[in-house]
C-alpha positions as CSV (number, residue, x, y, z in Angstrom):
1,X,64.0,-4.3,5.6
2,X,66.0,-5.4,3.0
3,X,67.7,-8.5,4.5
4,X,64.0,-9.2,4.7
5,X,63.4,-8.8,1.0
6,X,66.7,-10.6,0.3
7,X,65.0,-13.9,1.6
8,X,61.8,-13.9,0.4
9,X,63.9,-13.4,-2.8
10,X,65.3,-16.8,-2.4
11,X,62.8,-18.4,-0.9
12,X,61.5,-17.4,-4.3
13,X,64.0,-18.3,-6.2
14,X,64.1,-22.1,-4.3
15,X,60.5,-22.5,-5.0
16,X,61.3,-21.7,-8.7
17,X,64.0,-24.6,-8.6
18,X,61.8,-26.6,-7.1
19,X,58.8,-26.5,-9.1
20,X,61.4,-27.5,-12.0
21,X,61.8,-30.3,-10.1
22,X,57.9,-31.0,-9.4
23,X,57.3,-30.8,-13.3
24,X,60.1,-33.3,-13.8
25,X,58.7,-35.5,-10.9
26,X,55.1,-35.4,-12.3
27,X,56.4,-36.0,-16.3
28,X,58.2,-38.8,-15.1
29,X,55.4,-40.4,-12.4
30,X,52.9,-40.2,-16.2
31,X,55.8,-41.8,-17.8
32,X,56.3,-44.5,-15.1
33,X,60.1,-43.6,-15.7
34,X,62.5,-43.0,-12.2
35,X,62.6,-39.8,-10.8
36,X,66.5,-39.9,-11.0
37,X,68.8,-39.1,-14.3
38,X,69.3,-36.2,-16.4
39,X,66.8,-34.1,-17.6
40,X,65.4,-34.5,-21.3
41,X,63.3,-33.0,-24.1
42,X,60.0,-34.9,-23.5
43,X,59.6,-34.3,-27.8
44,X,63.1,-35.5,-28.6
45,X,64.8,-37.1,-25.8
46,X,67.3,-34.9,-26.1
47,X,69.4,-34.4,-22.8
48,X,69.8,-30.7,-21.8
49,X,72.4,-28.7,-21.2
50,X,72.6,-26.1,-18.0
51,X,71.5,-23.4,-19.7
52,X,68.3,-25.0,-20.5
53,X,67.3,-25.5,-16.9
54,X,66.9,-22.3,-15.4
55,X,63.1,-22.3,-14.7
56,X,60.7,-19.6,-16.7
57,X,64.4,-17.8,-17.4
58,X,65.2,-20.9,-20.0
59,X,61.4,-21.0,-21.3
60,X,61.5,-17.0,-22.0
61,X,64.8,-17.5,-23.9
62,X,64.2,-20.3,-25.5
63,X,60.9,-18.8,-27.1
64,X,59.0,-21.5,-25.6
65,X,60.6,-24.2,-28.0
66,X,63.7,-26.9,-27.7
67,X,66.7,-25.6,-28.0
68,X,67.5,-28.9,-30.0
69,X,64.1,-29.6,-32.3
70,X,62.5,-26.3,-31.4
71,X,59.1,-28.5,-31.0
72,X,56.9,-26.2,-28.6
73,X,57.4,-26.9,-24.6
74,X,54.3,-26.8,-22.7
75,X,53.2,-23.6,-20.8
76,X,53.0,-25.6,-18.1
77,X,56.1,-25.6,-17.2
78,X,56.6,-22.2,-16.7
79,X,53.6,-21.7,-14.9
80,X,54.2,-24.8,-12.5
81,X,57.6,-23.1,-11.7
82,X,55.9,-19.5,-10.8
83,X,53.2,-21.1,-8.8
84,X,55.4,-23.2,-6.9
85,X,58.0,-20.4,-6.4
86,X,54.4,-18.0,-5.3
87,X,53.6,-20.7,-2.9
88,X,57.0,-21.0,-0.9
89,X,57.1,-17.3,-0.3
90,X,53.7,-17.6,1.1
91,X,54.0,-20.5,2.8
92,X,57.3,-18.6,4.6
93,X,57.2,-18.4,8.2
94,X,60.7,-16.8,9.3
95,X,59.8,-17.9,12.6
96,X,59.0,-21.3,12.4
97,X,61.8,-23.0,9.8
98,X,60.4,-26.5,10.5
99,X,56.7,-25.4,9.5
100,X,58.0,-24.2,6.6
101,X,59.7,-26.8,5.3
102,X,56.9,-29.0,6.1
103,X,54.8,-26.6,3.9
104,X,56.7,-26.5,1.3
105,X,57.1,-30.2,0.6
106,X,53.1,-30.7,1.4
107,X,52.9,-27.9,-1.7
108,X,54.8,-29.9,-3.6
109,X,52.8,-33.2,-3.1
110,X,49.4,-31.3,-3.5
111,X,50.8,-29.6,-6.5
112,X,51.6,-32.9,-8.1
113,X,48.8,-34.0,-7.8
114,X,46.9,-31.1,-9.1
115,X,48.4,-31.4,-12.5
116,X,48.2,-35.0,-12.2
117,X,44.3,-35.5,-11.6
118,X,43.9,-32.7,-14.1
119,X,45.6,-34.3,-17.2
120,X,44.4,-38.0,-16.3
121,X,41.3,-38.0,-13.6
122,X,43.6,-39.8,-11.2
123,X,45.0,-39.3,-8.1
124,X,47.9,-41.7,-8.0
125,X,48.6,-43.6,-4.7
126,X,52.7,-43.1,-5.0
127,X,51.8,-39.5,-4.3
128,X,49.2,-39.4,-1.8
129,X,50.0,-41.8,0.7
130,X,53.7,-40.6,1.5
131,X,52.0,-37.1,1.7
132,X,49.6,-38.3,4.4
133,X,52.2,-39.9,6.1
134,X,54.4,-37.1,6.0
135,X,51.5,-34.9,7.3
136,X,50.5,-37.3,10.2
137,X,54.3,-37.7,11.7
138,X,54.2,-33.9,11.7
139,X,51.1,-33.4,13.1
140,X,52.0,-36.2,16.2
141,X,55.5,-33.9,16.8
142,X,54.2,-30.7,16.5
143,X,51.6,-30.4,19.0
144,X,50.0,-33.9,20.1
145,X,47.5,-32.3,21.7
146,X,46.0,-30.9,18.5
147,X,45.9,-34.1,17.1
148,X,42.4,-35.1,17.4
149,X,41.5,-32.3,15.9
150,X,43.0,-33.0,12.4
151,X,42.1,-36.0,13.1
152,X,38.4,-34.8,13.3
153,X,38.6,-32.4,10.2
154,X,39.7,-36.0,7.9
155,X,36.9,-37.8,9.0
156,X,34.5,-35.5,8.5
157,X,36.2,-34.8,5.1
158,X,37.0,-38.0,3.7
159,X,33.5,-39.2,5.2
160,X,31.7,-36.7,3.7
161,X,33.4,-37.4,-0.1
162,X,33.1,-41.4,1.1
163,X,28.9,-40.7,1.0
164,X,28.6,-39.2,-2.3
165,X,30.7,-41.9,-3.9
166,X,29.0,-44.8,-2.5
167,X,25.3,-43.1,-3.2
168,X,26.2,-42.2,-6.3
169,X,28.1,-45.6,-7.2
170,X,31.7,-43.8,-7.8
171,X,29.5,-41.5,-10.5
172,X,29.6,-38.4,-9.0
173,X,33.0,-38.9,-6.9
174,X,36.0,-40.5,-7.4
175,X,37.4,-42.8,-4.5
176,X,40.7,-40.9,-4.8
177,X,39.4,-37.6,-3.7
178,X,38.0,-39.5,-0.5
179,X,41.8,-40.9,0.6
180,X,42.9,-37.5,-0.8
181,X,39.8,-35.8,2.0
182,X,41.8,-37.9,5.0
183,X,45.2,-35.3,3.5
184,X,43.6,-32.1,3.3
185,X,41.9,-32.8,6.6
186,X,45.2,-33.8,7.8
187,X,47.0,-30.8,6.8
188,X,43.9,-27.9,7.7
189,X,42.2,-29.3,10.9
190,X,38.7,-27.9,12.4
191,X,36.9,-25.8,11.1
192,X,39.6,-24.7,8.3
193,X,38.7,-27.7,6.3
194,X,35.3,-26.6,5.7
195,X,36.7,-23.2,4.1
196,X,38.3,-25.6,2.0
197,X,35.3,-27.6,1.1
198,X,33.0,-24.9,0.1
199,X,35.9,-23.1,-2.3
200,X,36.2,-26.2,-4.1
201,X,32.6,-26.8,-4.3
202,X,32.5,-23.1,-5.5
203,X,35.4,-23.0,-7.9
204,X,33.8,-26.3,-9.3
205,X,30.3,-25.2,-10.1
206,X,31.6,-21.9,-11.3
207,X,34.1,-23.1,-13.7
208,X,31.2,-25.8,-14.7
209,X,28.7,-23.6,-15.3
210,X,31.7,-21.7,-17.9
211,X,32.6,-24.8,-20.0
212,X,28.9,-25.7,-20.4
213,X,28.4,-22.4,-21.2
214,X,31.0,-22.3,-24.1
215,X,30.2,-26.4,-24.7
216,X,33.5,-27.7,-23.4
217,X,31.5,-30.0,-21.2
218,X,28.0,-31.2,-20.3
219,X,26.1,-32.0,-17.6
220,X,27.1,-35.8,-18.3
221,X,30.5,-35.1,-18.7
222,X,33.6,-35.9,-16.3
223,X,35.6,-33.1,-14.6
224,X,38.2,-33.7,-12.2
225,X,37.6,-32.5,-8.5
226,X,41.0,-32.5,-7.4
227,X,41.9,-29.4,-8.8
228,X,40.0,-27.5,-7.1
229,X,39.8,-29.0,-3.6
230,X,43.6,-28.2,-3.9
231,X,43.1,-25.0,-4.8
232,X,40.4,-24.6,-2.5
233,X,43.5,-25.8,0.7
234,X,46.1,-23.6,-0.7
235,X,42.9,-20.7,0.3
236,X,42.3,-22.2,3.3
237,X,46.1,-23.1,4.4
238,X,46.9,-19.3,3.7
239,X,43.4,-16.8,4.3
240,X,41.1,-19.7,6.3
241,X,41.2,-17.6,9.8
242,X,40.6,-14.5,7.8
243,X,37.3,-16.2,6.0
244,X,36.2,-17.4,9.0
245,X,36.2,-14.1,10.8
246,X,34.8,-12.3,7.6
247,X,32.3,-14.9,7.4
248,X,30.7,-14.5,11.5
249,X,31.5,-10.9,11.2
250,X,29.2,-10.4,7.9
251,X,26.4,-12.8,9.8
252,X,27.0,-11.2,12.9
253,X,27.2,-14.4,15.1
């Protein structure tokens, strides 16, 4: 039991060290700077020393400021660290080290892109298309037979968001969460990919309904659906079967 413990505890601690790296990745991608070379202050380019990298450790420290200009460092960091660090011990399956792994960078991808689509409304190419790739290859060596079925779940996914956009004229869709329907279908297959459809759809018009409500936004206004068909996926990738059952044992079907 607790050699058990002992590696979720790393896996925890990996996905912390990782999701330093994801906040690096996805300040840098904004930047259009290379992912390679030492990290810095993003206030005063300072380059940091070893004991400011420890992720959420350095932040709690450190007071949430540089060590060097003690200008305020975004809670996000933190928080992407925890998440990503959550998500690898979730995503764990002792039994299957490949399928982790494969989880695990997919997370990191989707994560990316999450804060990415949230800060700017886009969701860049450089991210998404080595993500489906990734996704495909493993989908074609894990079990061809399955195939079609993800196969499936992206077409009815991307072709769904594909509609919307060209009835509404790109108004009330962006093309980027179509190519980024063709991942998610990719990565949850039939009928998992529906869980993740309604979430986001529900997630969206909840968290709508709340900024109107306190008049961050309007009914005209622009808010990213990325987000939350990510969050929505991350649902479905971890309680989809469970939903699905609740859901045609609460109908009775």
């Amino acid at each position: 039991m607790f050699s058990v413990f002992l590696l979720y505890f790393f896996v925890f601690i990996l996905g912390l060290c990782i999701g330093s790296f994801v906040n690096c990745a996805t300040y840098r991608l904004e930047k259009k700077k290379k992912i390679t070379g030492r990290s810095f202050c993003p206030s005063c380019k300072h380059t940091l020393s070893w004991r400011d990298l420890f992720p959420v450790f350095s932040f709690l420290l450190l007071r949430g400021k540089c060590r060097y200009c003690h200008k305020e460092i975004s809670v996000q960091y933190p928080l992407v660290e925890l998440a990503t660090g959550i998500l690898f011990m979730l995503l764990f399956v002792p039994q299957n080290i490949t399928a982790s792994i494969f989880y695990w960078i997919v997370s990191c991808f989707l994560i990316i892109i999450f804060i990415y689509d949230l800060k700017h409304y886009i969701i860049p190419d450089k991210v998404l298309f080595p993500a489906i790739i990734i996704t495909l290859i493993y989908r074609l060596f894990e079990n061809f037979t399955s195939l079609p079925n993800f196969l499936i779940a992206a077409i009815i996914a991307s072709g769904f968001f594909l509609a919307i956009f060209l009835i509404s004229q790109g108004r009330w869709m962006g093309f980027g969460d179509v190519k980024l329907a063709v991942l998610l279908g990719l990565l949850l297959g039939y009928p998992n990919i529906f869980v993740a459809l309604f979430l986001a759809f529900f997630f969206g018009a909840i968290i709508g309904v709340i900024l109107m409500v306190f008049e961050k936004k309007s009914l005209k206004s622009e808010i990213p659906f990325g987000p939350f068909l990510i969050a929505g996926t991350f649902i479905a990738m971890l309680y989809g079967n469970q939903i699905i059952q609740w859901y045609l044992n609460f109908f009775q079907i």
